[in-house]
N, C-alpha and C positions, 0 to 999 in steps of 0.2 A: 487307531485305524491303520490296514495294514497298508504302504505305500504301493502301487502297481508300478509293475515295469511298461512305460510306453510301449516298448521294443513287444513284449509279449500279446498288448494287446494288438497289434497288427494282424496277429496270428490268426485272431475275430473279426477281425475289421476291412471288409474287401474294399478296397482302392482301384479307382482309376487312375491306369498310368497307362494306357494305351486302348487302342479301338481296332476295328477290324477283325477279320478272319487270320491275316498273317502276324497281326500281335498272340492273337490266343494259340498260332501254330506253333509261336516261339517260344509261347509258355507253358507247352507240352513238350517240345522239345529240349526245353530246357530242365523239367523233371527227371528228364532219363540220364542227364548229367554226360551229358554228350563228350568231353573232355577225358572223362573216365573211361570211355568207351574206347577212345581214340588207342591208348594204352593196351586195353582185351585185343584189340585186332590188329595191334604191332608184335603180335608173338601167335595169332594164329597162323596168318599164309606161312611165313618161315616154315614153322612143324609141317606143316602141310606138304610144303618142298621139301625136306629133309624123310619124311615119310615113303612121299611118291619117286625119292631121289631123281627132281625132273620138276618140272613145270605139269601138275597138276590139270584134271579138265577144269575148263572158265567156267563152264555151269557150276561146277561141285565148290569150286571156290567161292561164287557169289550165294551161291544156295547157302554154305559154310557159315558167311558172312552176313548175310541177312537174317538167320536164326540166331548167331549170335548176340548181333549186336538188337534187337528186338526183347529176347533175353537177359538182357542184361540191363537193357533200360528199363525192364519189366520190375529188374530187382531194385535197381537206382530210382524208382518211381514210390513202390512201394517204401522205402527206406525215406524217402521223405515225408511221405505219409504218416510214419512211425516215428519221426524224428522233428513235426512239425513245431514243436514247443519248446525244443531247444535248440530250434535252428534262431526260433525270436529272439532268442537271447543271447546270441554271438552276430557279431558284426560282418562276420565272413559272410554269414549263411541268410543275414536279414533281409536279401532281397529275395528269396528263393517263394516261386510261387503259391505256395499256399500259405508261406509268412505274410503276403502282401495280399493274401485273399483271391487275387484275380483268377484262382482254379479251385473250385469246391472240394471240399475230404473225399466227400461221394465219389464226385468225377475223376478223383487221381484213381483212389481205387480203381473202380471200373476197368479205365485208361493202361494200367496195371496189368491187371488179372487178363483183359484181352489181350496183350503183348504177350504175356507166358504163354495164355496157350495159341498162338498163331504161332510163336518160338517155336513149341514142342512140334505145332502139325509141320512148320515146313522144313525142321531138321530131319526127323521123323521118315517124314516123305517123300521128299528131295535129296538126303542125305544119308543116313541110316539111324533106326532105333536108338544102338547105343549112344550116336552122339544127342540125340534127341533127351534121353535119361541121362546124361549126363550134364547137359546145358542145368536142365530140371531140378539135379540134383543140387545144382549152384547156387542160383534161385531160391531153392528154401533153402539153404543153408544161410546163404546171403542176408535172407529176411528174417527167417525166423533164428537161426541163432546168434548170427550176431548184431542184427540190428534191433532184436528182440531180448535178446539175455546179453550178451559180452557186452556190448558198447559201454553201458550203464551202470556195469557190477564189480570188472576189473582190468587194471591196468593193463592185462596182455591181452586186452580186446583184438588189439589191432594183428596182434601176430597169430591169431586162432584165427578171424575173423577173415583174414586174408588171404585165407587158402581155397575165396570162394573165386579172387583173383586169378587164382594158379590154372583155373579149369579151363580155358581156352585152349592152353597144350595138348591137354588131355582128349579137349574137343576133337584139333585138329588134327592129331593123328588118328584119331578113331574115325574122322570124316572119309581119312584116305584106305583104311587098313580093314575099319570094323573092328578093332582091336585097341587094345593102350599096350603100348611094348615099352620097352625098358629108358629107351630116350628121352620118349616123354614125361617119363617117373623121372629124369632128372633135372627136364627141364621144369615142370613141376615144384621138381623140391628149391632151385633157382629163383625163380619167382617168390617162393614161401618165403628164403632167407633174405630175399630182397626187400621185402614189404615195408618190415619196420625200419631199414635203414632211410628207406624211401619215406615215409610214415611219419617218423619220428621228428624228424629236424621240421618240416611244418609245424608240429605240435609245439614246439619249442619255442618259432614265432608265433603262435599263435593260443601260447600258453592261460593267457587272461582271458578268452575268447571260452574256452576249455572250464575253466573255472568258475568260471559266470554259470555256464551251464550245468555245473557238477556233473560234466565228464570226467570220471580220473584216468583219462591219456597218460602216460608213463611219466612225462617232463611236469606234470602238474602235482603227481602225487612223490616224485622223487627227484632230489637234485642233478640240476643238469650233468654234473662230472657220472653219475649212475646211469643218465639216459645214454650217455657216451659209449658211455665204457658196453653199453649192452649193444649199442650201435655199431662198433667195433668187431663184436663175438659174429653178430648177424651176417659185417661184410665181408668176414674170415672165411665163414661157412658160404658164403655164397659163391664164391672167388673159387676155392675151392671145389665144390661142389661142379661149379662151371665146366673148372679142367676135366672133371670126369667124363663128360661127354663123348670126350677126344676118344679115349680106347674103345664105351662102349657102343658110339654110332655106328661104325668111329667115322670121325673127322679126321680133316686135311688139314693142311696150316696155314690158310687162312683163318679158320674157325678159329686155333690156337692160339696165332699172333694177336685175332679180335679180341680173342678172352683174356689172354694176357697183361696186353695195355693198356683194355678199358678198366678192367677189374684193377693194375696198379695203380690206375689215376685215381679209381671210387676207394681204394685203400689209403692212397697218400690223403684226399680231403679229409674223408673218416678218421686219419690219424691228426690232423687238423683240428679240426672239431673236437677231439679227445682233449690234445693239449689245450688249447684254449679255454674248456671247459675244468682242466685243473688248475688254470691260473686265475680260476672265477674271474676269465672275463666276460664284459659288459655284451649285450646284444651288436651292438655296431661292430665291436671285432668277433666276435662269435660268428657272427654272419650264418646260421645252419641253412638259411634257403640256397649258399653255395651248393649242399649238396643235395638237396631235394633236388633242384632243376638239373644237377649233374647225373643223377640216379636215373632221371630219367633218358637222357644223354646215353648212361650206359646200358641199360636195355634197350634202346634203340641200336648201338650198335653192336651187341649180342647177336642178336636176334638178324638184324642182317647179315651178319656171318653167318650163323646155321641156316638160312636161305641160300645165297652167295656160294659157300661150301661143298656143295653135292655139283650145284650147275657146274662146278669145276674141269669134274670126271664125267661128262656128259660124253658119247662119240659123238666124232662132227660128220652129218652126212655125205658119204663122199670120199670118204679118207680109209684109206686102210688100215687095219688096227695091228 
């Protein structure tokens, strides 16, 4: 007889762990993976200012921002839904609501599919077409290929997969312009090389977690010193990549000095992590969630530079030029 996993049957097995109206709103909200979210809309307003060179209109930003982030919970919703059997069997993911039953397959769905399309009508409507097809386009790609084919097939899931990440640049210059112009192709490609350095070092701790589930995440299907070494290539090209901005926004130097320092800090750790992982050492001095929580540290202050950047050269009303 074949053993079961506790953990999987949960997956069937709806539990009470709370009552009310503001429990069940927490555990819709908590579907859309609010956290991940937070991340999408710390690089849309920037683009947005960097586009409009200026402080944008309030409406077109929240309008920006509200189809966003509804879009993306849409995808973050549906990807649980898809993912509900392996989320049983990792430890990270075993409280997530439809591991614990308290929200129906049916109703995620549903819950889902209405966020897409209120996404698309109020980018759409409020904002223009293209960023509406492009939110859209996120969305299925997000779902359907890599929460659908990559996650489960091959190890460079997360670096295909993560380019469904990149599209909020893409968004928010299109929200300002109606266009995608060249800045945001690189802040774009910044984001893409940023993924897996961001990406990977969780995978790393969280490698058993991974296993259990026969995900093969990169650090599960290949030794840590290989997960490194390709961590390394990602934060080159990113860093790199970053500097391009400068000539083709162009940017001031602010933007420059941001990209410069944050990007040597995210290269010094990355070169950390390398050597440590050649001297096969043990998880306690490996330490990889140093640079997860610092990756995010450096997109954060990226991206407040290319906001920051432009209000520079603003004229001040009043002053003679």
């Amino acid at each position: 007889m074949t053993a079961v996993d506790p953990r999987a049957e949960l997956a069937r097995t709806p539990t009470a762990q709370g009552t009310g109206w503001r429990f069940l709103v927490g555990q819709y909200v908590a579907l859309t993976k609010p956290r991940i979210i937070e991340l999408l809309l710390i690089t849309t307003v920037p683009v947005m200012i960097l586009a409009a060179r200026g402080i944008p209109s309030g409406w077109l930003v929240l309008a920006t921002l509200v189809g966003g982030t509804l879009s993306a919970g849409a995808a973050n919703t549906l990807n649980c839904v898809i993912d509900r059997d392996i989320d049983a069997l990792m430890n990270r993911t075993a409280s997530r609501p439809l591991v614990t039953g308290t929200i129906s397959t049916r109703a995620a769905v549903t819950f889902g599919i209405v966020l897409a399309v209120v996404a698309t009508l109020v980018l759409g409507l409020a904002v223009n077409w293209l960023s509406a097809w492009l939110a859209l386009g996120a969305f299925a790609f997000y779902v359907g290929v890599y929460s659908v084919v990559l996650k489960r097939r091959t190890p460079q899931n997360i670096v295909w997969g993560g380019a469904a990440g990149c599209m909020p640049v893409l968004i928010g210059w299109s929200a300002v312009t109606d266009s995608v112009g060249w800045p945001a192709w690189i802040l774009f490609l910044v984001i893409f090389f940023w993924t897996p350095p961001h990406y990977w070092p969780l995978s790393m701790k969280f490698k058993d977690d991974y296993a259990a589930a026969s995900v093969p995440m990169l650090p599960v299907v290949a030794r840590f010193v290989v997960v490194s070494r390709q961590i390394l290539v990602y934060s080159w090209a990113m860093v790199l990549v970053s500097l391009a901005l400068v000539p083709v926004a162009p940017m001031g130097w602010v933007y420059a000095v941001g990209a410069l320092v944050s990007g040597g800090f995210f290269l010094a750790e990355a070169h950390r992590l390398h050597h440590h992982a050649v001297l096969g050492s043990p998880q306690s001095v490996l330490r990889p969630m140093r640079l997860f929580h610092y990756s995010i540290t450096y997109l954060t202050v990226l991206f407040v530079a290319v906001a920051v950047d432009p209000l520079l050269y603003l004229p001040i009303p009043g002053l003679a030029r």
